[in-house]
ZAMARGU-4260 file (C-alpha; in steps of 0.2 Angstrom, whole numbers, plus 5000, padded with zeros to 4 digits):
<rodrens>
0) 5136/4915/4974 | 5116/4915/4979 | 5115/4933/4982 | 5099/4932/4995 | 5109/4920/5007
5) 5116/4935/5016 | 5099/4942/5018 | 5089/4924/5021 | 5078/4932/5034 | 5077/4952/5031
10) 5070/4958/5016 | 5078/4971/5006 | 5066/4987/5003 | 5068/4999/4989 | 5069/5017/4994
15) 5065/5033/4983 | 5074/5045/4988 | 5074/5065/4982 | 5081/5073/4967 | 5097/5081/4967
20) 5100/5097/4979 | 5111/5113/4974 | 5126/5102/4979 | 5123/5089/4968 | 5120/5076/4983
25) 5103/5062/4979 | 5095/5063/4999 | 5083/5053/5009 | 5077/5058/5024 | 5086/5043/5036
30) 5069/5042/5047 | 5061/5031/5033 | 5076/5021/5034 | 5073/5022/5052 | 5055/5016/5053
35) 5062/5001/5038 | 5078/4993/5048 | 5067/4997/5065 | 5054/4985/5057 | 5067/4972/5051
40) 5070/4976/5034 | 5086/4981/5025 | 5084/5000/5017 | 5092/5000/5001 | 5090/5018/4992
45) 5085/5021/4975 | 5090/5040/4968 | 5080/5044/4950 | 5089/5045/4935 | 5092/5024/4933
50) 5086/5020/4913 | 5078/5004/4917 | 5070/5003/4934 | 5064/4984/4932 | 5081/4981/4935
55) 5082/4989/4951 | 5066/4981/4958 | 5071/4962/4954 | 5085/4965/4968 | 5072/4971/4983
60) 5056/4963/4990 | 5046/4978/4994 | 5047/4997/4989 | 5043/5012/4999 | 5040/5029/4987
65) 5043/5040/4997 | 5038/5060/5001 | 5046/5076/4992 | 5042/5089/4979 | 5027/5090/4970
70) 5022/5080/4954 | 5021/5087/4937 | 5001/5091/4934 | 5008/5089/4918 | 5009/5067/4923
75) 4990/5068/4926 | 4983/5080/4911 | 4984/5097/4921 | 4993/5112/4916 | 5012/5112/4923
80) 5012/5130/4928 | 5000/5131/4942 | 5005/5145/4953 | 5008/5134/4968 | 5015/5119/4962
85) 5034/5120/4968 | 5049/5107/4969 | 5045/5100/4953 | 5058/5087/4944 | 5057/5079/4927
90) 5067/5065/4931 | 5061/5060/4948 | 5044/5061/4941 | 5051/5050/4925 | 5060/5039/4936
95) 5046/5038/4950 | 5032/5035/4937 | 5043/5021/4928 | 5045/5011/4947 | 5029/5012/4950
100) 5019/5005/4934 | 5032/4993/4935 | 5027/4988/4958 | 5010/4985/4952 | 5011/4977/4937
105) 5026/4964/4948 | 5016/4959/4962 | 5029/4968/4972 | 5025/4974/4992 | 5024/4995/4990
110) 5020/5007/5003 | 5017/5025/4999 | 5021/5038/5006 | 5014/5056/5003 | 5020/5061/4987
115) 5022/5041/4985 | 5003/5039/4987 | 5000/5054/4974 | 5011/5043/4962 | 5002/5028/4962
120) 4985/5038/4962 | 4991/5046/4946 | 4998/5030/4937 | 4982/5022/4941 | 4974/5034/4930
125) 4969/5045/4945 | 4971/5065/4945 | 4977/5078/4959 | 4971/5093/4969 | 4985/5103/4964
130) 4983/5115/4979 | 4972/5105/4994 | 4969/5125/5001 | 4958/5128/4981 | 4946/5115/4987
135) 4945/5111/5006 | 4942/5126/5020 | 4953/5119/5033 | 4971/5118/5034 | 4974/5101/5044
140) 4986/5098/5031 | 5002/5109/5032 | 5004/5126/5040 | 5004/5138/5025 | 5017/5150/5035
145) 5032/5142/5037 | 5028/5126/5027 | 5030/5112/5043 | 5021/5097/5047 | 5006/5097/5056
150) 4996/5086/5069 | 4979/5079/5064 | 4967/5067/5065 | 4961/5052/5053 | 4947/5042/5055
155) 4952/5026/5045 | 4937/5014/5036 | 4931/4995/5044 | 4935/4980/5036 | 4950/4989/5026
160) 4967/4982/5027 | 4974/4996/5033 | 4963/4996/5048 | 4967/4979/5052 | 4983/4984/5053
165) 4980/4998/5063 | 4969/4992/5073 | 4959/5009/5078 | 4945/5017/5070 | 4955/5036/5073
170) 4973/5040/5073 | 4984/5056/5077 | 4996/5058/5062 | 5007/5072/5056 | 5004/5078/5038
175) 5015/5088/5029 | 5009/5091/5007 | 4998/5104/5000 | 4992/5092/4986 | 4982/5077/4987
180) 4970/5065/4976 | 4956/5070/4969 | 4947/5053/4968 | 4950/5035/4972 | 4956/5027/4957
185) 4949/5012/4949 | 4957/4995/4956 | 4959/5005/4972 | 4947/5009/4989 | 4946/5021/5002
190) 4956/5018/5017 | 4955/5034/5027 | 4951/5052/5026 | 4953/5068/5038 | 4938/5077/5045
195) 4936/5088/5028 | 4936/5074/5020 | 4952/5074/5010 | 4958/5057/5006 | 4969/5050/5018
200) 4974/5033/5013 | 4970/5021/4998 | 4975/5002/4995 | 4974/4991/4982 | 4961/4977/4978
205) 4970/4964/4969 | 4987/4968/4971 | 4996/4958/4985 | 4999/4972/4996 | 5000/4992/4990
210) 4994/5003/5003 | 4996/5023/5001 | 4993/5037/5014 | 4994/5053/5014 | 5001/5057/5032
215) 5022/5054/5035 | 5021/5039/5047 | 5039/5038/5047 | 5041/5054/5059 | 5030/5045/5071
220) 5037/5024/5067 | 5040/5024/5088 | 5022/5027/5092 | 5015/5007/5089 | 4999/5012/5077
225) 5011/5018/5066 | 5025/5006/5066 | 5012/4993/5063 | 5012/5000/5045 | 5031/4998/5042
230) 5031/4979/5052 | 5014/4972/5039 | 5023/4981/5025 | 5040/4970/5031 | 5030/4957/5034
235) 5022/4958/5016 | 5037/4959/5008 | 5042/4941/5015 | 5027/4933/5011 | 5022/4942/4992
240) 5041/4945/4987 | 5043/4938/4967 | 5061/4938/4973 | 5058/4926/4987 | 5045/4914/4984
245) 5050/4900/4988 | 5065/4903/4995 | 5061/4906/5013 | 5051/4892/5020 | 5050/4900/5039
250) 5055/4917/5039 | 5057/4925/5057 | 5042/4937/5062 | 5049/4958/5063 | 5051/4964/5079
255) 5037/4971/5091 | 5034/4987/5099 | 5027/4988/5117
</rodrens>
């Protein structure tokens, strides 16, 4: 049977989702596969713990890594028992690292999300701020009290992908991490940063299409600016796919938002 029949005009998209909870249930949170089937893909959802995660990647045409827990400082040559580094698990961050050494070195579309940008920052060699409060004043980034997402402000940088994307020089997004990247990575550029100056987005310069921010676009997929991001990464996923080439000769164009 020619398993992408089915699916000849919709990509499928890998989806990370968390570690186990006390119940023993794997969860993502459905707006990510929201922002995905909204944007014309098919969300397919990836919990850690698979042994060879090449396997799972030659099924999809795109992966989105997504938010959650923090990573291991351990993962980027920092020591694992800073006071505020919370959520941390050794097989998401096994599993996680694995799938994304393994997006860029395939060619495959990845957006990252959040933690998902920290991840590829760190694979690429890059380090962490393990607690953004230890380095930058302001608090546009979480709200220390109860731990919920916040509302802020990104300028993002000309002549970037992301930008094109975009297609504004400053948008509202809603953050929710206490960690971020230290520096941009080699093989990466800046895409964005907040008002502080905190690094707000990254994408890649040879890779067909890896993008990372920092923000959680997928709580805010209705607002067009940030569906835009989900339809180029749908988009991508059509045109760059290893899985696809050459196998969709006119593939219909994601749906719009007014």
């Amino acid at each position: 049977m020619n398993r992408t029949s089915p699916f000849s005009n919709r990509p499928l998209i890998g989806v990370t989702t968390r570690n186990r909870n006390d119940e023993g249930d794997f969860v993502a949170p459905g707006r990510y596969v929201d922002a995905i089937r909204a944007a014309g893909g098919i969300p397919v959802l990836f919990p850690p713990g698979e042994s060879e995660p090449q396997v799972l990647l030659s099924w999809v045409d795109g992966l989105v890594l997504t938010g959650g827990g923090d990573l291991c400082p351990s993962t980027y040559g920092e020591d694992p028992q800073h006071p505020q580094v919370r959520y941390v698990n050794a097989e998401r961050d096994r599993f996680e690292v694995a799938l994304a050494q393994a997006v860029l070195a395939q060619g495959i579309p990845v957006l990252g999300i959040c933690r998902g940008m920290q991840l590829l920052n760190v694979v690429s060699g890059g380090k962490l701020i393990p607690h953004v409060p230890d380095v930058y004043d302001e608090l546009d980034h979480f709200n220390p009290a109860d731990r919920k997402p916040i509302r802020h402000n990104v300028s993002l940088i000309r002549s970037t992908r992301l930008h094109q994307i975009v297609g504004a020089e400053e948008i509202s997004v809603v953050s929710w991490h206490h960690q971020a990247i230290r520096d941009v990575p080699s093989g990466w550029r800046l895409a964005a940063r907040s008002r502080d100056e905190l690094i707000e987005a990254i994408e890649h310069e040879t890779h067909p299409w890896a993008v990372a921010v920092q923000w959680h676009p997928e709580f805010t997929f209705e607002e067009a600016e940030h569906f835009r991001l989900f339809q180029a990464f749908v988009q991508a996923a059509l045109r760059f796919s290893p899985r696809l080439a050459g196998l969709l000769p006119n593939p219909e164009p994601v749906p719009q938002v007014a």
